[in-house]
N, C-alpha and C positions, 0 to 999 in steps of 0.2 A: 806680701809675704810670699817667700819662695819656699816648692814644694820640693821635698827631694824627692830620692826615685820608691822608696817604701813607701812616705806619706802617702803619693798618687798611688802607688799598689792597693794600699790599705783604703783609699774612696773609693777605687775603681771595684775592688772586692766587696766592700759593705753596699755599695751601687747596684752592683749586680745580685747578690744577693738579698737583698732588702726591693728591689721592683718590683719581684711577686707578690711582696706582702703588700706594696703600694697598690700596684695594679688589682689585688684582688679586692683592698679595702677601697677600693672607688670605682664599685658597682652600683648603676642607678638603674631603679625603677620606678614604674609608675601605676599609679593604681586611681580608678574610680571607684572614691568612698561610696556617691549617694547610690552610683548603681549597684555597689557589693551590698548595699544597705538594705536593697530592696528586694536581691535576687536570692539571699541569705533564705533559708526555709525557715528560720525563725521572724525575718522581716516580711516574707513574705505572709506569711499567718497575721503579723500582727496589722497589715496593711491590711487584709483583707475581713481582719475585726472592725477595724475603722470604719471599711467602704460600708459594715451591712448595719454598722452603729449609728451611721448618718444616710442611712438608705431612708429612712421616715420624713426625716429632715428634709433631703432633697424630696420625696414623692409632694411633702405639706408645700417646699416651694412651687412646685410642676403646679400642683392643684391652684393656688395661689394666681399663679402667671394666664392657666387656664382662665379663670372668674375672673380676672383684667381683660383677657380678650374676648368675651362674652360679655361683658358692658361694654365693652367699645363695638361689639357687633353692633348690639342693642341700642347707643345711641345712634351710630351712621344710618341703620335701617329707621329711625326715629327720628332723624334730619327735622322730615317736613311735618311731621306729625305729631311730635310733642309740644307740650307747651315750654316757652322759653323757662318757666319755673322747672320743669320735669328735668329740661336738657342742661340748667345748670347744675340741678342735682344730683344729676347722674356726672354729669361733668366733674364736680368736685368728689364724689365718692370714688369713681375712676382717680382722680389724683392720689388721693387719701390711703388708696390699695396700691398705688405705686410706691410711694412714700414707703411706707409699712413695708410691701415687699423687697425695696430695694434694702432697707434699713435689717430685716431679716436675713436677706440673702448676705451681706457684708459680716452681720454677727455670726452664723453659717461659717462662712468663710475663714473669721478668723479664730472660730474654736476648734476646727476641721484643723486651718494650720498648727493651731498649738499644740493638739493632739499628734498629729503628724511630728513635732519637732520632737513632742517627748521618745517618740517610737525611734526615731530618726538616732536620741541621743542616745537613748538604753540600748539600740544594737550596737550604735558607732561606739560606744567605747567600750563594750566587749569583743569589738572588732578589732578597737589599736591594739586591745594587746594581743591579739591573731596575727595582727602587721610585724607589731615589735619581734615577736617569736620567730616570725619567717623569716625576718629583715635578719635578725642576729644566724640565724641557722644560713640562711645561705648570704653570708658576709655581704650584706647589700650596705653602704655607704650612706643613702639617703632614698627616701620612697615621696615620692611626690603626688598629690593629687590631683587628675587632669579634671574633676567633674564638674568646677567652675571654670564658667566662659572669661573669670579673669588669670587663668594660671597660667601661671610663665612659661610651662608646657609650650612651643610653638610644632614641636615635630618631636616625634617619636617613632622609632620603630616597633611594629611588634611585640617582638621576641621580650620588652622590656615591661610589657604591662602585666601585670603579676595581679590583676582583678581576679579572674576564675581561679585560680591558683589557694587566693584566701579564699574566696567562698568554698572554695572544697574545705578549706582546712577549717573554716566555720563551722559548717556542716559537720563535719564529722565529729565535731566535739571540741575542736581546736579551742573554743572560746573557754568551754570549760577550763580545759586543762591551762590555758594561757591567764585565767582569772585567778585560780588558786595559789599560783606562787605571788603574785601581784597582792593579793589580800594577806597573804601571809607575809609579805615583807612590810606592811605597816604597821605602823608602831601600835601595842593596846593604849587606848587612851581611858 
């Protein structure tokens, strides 16, 4: 199809005119969730509930790990001087305390994470909509997360990482004020 000399006026016009609105709707940033998650004053409170919730926890495992290495003192000093009935005994109680500890420390572990995930979830999503608000307020295009070691993230500059950016606007209430319309535009059910 051939253009005449208006039609090209007429792309070359709306071209020119419509790139700013291109170019501004195709700003990217980039943001670390898990670290805004943690450095948030509200994540950080709730992370440091956690630590002194499972502070007893870890001290029963120290103690634990302690009394395994005091029967293993107690048989090596005991080599030549127990009887082979004492040394298997001791033998298999040290097993028995491994077992148990190890089986503790993993249970430990994965209530520590689950807790952690709940903490992780209840700030992260009074967080997107902290992101949403920013992203639309300053016409960002797309916000990426760089905090997994799989994101497609290969290089960024600076100036594009808008992490401190939301934890301020967290902090300051951002979440509130970003959860309110958010709750109010769902339906009463």
């Amino acid at each position: 199809m051939k253009m005449n000399g208006l039609s090209r006026a007429a792309v070359v016009a709306l071209a020119a005119c419509c790139a700013p609105i291109f170019a501004q709707s195709s700003k990217v940033a980039i943001i670390d969730i898990q670290g805004a998650i943690a450095r948030t004053q509200e994540g950080q409170s709730l992370i440091k509930g956690l630590e002194e919730r499972y502070k007893p926890t870890q001290q029963n495992i120290e103690a634990g790990n302690k009394e395994i290495a005091d029967l293993r003192a107690n048989l090596n000093r005991g080599q030549n001087t127990m009887s082979d009935t004492a040394r298997r005994d001791l033998a298999r109680q040290i097993e028995q305390k491994e077992r148990d500890a190890t089986r503790n420390v993993e249970d430990a572990r994965a209530e520590f994470n689950a807790d952690q995930q709940k903490v992780f979830n209840e700030v992260g999503g009074k967080l997107m909509a902290v992101i949403d608000k920013y992203a639309k307020d300053n016409s960002y295009a797309i916000v990426l997360d760089i905090s997994s070691p799989q994101s497609p993230v290969l290089y960024a500059v600076n100036e594009v990482n808008i992490t401190a950016a939301i934890i301020e606007a967290y902090d300051a209430g951002g979440a509130t004020a970003a959860a309110a319309p958010a709750a109010a535009a769902k339906p009463a059910q």
